[in-house]
py3Dmol code that shows the C-alpha trace and the ligand (Angstrom):
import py3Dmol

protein = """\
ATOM      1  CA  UNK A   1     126.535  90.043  52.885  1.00  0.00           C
ATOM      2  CA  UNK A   2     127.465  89.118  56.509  1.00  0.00           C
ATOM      3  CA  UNK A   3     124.393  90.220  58.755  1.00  0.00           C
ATOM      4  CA  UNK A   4     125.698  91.690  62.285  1.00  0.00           C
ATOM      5  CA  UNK A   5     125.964  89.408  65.231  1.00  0.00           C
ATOM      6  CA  UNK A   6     123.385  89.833  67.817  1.00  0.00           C
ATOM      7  CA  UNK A   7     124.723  89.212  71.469  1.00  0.00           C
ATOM      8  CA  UNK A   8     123.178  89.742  74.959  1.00  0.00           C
ATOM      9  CA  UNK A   9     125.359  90.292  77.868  1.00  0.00           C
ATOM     10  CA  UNK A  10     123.398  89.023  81.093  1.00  0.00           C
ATOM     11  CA  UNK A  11     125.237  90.237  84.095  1.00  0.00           C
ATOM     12  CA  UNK A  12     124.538  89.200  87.237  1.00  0.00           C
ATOM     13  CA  UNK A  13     126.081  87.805  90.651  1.00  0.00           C
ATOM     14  CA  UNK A  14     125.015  84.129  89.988  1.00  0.00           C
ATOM     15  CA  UNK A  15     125.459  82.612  93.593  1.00  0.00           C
ATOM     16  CA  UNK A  16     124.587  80.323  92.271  1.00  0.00           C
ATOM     17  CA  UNK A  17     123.378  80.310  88.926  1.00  0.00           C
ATOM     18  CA  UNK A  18     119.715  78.782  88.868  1.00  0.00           C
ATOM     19  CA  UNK A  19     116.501  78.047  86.581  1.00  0.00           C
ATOM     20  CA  UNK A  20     115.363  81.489  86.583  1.00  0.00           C
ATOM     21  CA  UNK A  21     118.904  82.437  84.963  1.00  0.00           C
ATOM     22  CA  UNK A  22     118.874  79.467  82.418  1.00  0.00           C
ATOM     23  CA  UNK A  23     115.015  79.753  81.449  1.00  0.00           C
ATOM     24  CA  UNK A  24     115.505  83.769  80.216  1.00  0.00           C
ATOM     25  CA  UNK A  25     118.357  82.897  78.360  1.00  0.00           C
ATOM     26  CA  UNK A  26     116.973  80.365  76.811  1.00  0.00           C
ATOM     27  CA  UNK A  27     114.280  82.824  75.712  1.00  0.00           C
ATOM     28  CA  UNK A  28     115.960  85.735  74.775  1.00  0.00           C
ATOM     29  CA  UNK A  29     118.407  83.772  72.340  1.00  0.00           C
ATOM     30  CA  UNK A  30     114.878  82.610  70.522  1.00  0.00           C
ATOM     31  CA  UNK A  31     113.189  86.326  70.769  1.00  0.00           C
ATOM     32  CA  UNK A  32     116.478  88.635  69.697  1.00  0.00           C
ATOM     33  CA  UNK A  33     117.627  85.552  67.704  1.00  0.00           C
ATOM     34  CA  UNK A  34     120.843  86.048  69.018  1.00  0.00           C
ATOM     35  CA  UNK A  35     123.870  84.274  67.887  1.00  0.00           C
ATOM     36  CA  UNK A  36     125.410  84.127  71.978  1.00  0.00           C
ATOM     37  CA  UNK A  37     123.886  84.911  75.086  1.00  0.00           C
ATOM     38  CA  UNK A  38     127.089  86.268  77.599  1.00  0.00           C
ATOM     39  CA  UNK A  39     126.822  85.406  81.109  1.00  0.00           C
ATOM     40  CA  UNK A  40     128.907  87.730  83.140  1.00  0.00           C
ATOM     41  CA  UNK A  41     129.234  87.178  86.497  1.00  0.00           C
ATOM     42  CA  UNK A  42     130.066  90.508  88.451  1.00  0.00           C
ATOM     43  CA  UNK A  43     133.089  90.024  90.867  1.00  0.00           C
ATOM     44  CA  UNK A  44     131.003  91.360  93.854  1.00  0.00           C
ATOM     45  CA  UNK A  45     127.718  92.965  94.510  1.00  0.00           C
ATOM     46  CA  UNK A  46     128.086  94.880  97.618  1.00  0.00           C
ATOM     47  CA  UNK A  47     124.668  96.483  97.423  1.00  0.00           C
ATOM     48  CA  UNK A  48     123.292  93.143  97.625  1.00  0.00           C
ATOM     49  CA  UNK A  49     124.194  91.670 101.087  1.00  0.00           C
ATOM     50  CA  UNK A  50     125.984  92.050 103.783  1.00  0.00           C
ATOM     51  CA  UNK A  51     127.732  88.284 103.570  1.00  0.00           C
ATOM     52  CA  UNK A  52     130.403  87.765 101.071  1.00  0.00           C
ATOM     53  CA  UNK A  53     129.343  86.564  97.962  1.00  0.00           C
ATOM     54  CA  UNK A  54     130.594  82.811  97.321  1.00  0.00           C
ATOM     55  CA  UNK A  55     134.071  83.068  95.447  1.00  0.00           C
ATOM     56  CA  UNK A  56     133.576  84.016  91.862  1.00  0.00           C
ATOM     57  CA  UNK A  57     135.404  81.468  90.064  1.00  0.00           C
ATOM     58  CA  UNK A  58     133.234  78.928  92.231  1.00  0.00           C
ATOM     59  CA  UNK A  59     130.440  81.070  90.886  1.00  0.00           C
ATOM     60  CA  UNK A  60     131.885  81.035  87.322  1.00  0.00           C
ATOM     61  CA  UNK A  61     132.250  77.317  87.631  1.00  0.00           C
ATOM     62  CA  UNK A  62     128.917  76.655  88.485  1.00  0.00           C
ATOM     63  CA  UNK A  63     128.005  78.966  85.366  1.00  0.00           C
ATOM     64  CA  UNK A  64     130.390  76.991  82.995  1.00  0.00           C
ATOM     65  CA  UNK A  65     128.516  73.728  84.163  1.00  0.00           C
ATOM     66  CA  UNK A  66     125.163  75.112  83.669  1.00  0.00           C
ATOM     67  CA  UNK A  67     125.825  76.270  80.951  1.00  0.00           C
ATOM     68  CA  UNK A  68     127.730  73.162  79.114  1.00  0.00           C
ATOM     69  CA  UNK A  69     125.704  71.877  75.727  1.00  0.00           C
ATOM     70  CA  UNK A  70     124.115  75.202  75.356  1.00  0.00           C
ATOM     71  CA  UNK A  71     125.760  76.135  71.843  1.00  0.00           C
ATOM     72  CA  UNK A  72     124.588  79.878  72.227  1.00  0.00           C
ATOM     73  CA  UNK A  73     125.548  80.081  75.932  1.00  0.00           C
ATOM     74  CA  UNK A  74     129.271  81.592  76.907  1.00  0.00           C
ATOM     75  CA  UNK A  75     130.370  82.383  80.169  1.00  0.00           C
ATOM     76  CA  UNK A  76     132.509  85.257  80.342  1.00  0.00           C
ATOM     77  CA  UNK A  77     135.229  86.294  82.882  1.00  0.00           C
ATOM     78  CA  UNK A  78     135.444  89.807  81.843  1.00  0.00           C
ATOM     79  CA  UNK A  79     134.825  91.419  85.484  1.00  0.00           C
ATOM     80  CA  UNK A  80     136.406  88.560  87.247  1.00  0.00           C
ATOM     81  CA  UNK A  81     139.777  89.639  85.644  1.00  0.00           C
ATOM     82  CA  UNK A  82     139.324  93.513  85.675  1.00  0.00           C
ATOM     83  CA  UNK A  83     142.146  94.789  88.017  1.00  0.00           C
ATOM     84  CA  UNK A  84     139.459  96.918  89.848  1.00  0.00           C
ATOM     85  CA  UNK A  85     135.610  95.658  90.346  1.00  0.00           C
ATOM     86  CA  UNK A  86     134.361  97.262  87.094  1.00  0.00           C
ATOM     87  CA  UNK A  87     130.548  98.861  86.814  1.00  0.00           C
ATOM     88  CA  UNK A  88     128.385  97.735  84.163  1.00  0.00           C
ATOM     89  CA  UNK A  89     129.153 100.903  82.151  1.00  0.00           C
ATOM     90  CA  UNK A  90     132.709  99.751  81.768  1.00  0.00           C
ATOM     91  CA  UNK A  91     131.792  96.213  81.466  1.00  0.00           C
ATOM     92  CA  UNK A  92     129.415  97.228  78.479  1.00  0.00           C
ATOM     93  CA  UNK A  93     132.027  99.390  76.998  1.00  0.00           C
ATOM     94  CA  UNK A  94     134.705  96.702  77.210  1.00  0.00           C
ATOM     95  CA  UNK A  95     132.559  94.414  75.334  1.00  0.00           C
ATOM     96  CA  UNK A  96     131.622  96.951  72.412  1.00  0.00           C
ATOM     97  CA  UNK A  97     135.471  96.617  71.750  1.00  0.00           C
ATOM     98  CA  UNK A  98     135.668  93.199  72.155  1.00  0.00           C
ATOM     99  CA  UNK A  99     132.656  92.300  69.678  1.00  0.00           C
ATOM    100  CA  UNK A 100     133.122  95.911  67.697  1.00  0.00           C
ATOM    101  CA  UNK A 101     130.067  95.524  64.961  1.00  0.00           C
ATOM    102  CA  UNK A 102     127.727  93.456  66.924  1.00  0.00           C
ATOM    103  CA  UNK A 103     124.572  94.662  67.953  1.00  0.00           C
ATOM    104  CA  UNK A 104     124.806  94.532  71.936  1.00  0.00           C
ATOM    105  CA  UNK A 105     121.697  93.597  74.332  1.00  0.00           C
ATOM    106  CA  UNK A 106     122.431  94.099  78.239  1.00  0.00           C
ATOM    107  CA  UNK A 107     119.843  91.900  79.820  1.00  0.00           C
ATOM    108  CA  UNK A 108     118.508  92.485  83.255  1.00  0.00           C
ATOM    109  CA  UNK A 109     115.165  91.682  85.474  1.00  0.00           C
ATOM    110  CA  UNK A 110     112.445  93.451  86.680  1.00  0.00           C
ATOM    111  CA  UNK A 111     114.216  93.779  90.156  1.00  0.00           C
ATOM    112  CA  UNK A 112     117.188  95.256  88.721  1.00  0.00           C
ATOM    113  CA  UNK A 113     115.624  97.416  86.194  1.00  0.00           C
ATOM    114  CA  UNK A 114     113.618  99.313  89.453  1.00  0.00           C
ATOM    115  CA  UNK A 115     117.385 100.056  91.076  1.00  0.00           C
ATOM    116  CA  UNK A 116     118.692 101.007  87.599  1.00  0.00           C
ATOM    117  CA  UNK A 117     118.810 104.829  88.494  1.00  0.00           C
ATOM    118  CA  UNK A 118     121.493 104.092  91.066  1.00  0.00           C
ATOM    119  CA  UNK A 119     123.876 101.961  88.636  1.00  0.00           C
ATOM    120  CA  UNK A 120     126.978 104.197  88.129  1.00  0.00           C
ATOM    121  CA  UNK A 121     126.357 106.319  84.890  1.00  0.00           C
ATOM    122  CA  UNK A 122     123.241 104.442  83.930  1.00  0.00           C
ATOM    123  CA  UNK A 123     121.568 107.167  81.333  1.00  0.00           C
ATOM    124  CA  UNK A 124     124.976 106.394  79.497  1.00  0.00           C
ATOM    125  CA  UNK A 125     124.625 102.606  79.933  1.00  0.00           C
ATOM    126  CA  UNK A 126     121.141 102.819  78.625  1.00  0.00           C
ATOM    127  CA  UNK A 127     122.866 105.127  75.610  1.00  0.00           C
ATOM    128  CA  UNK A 128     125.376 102.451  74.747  1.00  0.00           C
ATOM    129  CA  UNK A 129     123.340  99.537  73.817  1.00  0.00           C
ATOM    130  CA  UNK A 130     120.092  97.978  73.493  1.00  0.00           C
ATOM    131  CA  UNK A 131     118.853  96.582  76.554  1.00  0.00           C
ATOM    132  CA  UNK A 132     115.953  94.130  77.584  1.00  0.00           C
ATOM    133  CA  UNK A 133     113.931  93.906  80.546  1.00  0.00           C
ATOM    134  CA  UNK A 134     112.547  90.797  81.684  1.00  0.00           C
ATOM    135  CA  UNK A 135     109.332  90.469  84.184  1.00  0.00           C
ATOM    136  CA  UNK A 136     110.207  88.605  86.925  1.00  0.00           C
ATOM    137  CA  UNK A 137     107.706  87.098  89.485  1.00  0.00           C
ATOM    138  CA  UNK A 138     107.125  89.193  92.477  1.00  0.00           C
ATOM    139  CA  UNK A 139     108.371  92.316  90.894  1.00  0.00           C
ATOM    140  CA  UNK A 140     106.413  94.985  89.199  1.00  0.00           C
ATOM    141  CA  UNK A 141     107.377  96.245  85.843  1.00  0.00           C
ATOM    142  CA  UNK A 142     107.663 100.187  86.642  1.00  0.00           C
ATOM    143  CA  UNK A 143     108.694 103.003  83.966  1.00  0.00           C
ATOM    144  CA  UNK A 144     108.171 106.110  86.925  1.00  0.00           C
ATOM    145  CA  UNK A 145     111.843 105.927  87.831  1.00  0.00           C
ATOM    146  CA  UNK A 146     113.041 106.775  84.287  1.00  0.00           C
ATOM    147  CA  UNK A 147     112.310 110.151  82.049  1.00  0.00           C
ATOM    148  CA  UNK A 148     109.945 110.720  80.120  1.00  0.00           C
ATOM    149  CA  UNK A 149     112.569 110.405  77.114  1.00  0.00           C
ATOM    150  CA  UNK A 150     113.641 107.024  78.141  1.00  0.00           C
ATOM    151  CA  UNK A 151     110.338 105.485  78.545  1.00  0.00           C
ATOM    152  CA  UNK A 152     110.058 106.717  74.799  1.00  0.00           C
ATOM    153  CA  UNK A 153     112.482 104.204  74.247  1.00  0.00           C
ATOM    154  CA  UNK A 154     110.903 101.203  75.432  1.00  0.00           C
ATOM    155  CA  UNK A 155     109.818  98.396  72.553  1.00  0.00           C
ATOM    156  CA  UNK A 156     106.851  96.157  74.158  1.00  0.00           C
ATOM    157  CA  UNK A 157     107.286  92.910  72.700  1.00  0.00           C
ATOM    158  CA  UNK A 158     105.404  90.969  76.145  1.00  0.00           C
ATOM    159  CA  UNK A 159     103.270  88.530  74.512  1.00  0.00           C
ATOM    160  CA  UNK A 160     105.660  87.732  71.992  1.00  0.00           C
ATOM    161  CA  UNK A 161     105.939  84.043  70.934  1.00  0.00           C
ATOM    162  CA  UNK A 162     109.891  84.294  69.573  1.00  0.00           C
ATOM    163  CA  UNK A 163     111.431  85.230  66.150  1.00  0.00           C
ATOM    164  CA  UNK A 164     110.664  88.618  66.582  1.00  0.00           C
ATOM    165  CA  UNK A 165     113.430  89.838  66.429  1.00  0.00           C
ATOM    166  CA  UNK A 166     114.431  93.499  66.573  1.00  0.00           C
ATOM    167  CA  UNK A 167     115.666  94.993  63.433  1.00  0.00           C
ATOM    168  CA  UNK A 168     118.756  96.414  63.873  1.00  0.00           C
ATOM    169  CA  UNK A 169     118.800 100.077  65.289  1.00  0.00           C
ATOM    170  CA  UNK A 170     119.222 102.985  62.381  1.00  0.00           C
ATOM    171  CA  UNK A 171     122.363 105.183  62.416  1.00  0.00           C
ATOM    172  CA  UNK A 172     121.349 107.972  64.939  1.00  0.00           C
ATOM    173  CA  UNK A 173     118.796 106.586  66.870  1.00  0.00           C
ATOM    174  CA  UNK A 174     119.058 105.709  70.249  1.00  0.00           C
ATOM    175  CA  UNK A 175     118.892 102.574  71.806  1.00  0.00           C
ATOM    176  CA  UNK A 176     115.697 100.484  72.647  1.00  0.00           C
ATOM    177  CA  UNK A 177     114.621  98.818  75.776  1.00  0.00           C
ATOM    178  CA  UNK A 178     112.806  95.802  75.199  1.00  0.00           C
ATOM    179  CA  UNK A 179     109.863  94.575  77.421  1.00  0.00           C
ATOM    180  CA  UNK A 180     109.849  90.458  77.501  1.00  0.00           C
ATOM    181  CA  UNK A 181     107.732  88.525  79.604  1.00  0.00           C
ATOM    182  CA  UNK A 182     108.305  85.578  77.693  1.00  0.00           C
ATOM    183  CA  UNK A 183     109.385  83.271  81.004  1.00  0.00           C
ATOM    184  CA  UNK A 184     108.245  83.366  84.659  1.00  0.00           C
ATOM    185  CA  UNK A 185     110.164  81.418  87.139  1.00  0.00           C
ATOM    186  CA  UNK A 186     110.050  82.345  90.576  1.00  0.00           C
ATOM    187  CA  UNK A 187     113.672  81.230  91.839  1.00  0.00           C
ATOM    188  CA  UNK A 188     116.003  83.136  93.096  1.00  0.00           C
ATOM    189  CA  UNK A 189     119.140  82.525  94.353  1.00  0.00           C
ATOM    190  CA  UNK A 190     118.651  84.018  97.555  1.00  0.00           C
ATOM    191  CA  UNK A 191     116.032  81.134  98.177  1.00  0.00           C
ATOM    192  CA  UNK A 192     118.566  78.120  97.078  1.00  0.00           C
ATOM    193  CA  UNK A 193     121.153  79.337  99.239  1.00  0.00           C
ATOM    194  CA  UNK A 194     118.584  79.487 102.095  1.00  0.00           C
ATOM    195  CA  UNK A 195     117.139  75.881 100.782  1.00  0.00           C
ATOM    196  CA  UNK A 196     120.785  74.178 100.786  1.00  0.00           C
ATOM    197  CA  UNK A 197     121.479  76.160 104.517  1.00  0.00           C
ATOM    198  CA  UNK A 198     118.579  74.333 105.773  1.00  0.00           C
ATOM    199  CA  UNK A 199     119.789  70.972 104.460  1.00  0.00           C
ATOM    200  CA  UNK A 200     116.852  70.374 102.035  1.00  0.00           C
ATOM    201  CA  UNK A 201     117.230  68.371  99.055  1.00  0.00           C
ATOM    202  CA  UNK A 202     118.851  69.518  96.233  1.00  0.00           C
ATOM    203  CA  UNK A 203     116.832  68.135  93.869  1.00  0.00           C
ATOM    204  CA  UNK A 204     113.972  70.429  94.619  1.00  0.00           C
ATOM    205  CA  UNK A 205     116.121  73.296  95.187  1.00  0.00           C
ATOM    206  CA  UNK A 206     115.845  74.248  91.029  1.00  0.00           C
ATOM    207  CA  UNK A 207     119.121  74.326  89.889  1.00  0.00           C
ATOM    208  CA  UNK A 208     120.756  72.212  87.044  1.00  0.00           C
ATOM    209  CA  UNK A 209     121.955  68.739  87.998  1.00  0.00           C
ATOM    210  CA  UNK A 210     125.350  69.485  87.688  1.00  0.00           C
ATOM    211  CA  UNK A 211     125.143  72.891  89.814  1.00  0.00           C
ATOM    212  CA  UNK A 212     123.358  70.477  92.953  1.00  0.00           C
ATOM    213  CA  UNK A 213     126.441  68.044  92.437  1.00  0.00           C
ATOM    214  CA  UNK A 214     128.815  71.130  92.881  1.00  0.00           C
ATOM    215  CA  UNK A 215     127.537  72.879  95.253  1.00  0.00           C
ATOM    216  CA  UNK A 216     127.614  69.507  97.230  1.00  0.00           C
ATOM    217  CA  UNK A 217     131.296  68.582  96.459  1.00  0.00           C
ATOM    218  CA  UNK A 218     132.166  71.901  97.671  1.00  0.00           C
ATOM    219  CA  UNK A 219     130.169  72.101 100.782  1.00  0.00           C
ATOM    220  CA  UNK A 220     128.526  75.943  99.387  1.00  0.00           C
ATOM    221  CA  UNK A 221     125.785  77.879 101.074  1.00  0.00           C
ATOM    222  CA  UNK A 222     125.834  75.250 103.805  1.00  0.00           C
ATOM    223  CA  UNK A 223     126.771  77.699 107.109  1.00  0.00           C
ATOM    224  CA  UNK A 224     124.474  80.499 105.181  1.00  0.00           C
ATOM    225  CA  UNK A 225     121.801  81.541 107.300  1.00  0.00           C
TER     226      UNK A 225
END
"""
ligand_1 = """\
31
ATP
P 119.827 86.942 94.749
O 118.637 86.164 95.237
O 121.146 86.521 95.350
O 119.607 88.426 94.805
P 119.069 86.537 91.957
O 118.307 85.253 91.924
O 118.306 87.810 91.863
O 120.045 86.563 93.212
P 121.203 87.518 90.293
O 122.451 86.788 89.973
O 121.283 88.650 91.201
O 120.126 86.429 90.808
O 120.463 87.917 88.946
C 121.111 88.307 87.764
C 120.073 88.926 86.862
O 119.040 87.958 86.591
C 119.362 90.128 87.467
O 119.168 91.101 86.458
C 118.030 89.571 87.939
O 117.026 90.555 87.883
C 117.778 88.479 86.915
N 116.978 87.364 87.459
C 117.322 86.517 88.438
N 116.375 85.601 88.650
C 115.376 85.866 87.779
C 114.097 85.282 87.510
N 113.647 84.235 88.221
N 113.339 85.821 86.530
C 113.793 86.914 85.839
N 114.986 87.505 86.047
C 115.778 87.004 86.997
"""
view = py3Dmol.view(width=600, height=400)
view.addModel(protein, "pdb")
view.setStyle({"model": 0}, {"cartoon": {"style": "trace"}})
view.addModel(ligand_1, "xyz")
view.setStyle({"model": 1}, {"stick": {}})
view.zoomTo()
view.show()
């Protein structure tokens, strides 16, 4: 019997893509044992800043190099192809399609799950898959925002070594949204771009090898104040 594939989907704007990123995929595929962890880079974030995000196939580049030797790791250009900037609703939906069967985890952090009440439609994201929350370092881990009956929802598996993974969800009950904690790296990309702005080495700036190199060759993040 052929067991359902397990796949997270971990959107973000990835400018540029960083340890943070790389450490909580690398634990989530060992937590939800999933067979492929989906980077999906999000054609804009206009909430975010003010400055134009970095081009997003740079930004998908970047990804693909991080990413390279990872067997469970795919980088996906699902939004950078939509003819219209898609929301994560339609993102999630298009996917479901795409991978019709699988079991489908949308992975976000801490900061991101505290805005989640303004993402277009987001009770029905949080209907249309399982989701995970991961704690991120200088952001607290808050359930006020959300109703009572989605905080039902929520599966605590902080503390969790790995292998735990979820059984699958039974016909008719909703989703879950998983609690990990099971990486803390305090990186963001806000603070590389600042870091390569400022000329400092990109060595300590905590990105992959290859992501320093590219960001280099292409002369990103440099006039970034
Ligand atoms: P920026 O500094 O530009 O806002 P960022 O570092 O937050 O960027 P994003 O691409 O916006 O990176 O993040 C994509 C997703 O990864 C978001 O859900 C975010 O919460 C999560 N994330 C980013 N960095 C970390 C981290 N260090 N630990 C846990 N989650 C993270």
């Amino acid at each position: 019997m052929s067991q359902t594939k397990r796949i997270a989907i971990y959107g973000g704007t990835f400018d540029p893509v960083h340890d943070g990123h790389l450490a909580v995929a690398r634990s989530l595929v060992e937590l939800l044992a999933l067979d492929c962890l989906m980077f999906v880079p999000a054609h804009t974030a206009p909430h975010k800043r003010s400055a134009p995000p970095t081009s997003p196939w740079h930004r998908h580049a970047m990804l693909a190099l991080a990413t390279q030797g990872e067997e469970r790791f795919r980088v996906s250009s699902v939004e950078l192809e939509a003819p219209e900037r898609p929301y994560s609703v339609d993102t999630v939906a298009r996917l479901r399609e795409e991978f019709h069967g699988a079991r489908l985890f949308f992975v976000m952090g801490a900061d991101s799950w505290a805005e989640i009440t303004t993402w277009r439609e987001w009770e029905r994201l949080l209907e249309m898959c399982d989701h995970v929350v991961v704690t991120r370092p200088g952001y607290e881990l808050s359930f006020e925002h959300v109703p009572v009956k989605i905080r039902a929802r929520v599966v605590d598996l902080r503390g969790s070594a790995g292998g735990r993974a979820p059984r699958a969800v039974a016909e008719g009950e909703p989703p879950k949204i998983f609690l990990s904690d099971a990486v803390s790296e305090d990186v963001s990309a806000t603070e590389v771009r600042r870091g390569v702005a400022r000329g400092e080495n990109l060595d300590g700036l905590r990105v992959p090898r290859a992501v320093a190199d590219y960001i280099n060759k292409y002369g990103l993040y440099r006039d970034q104040a």
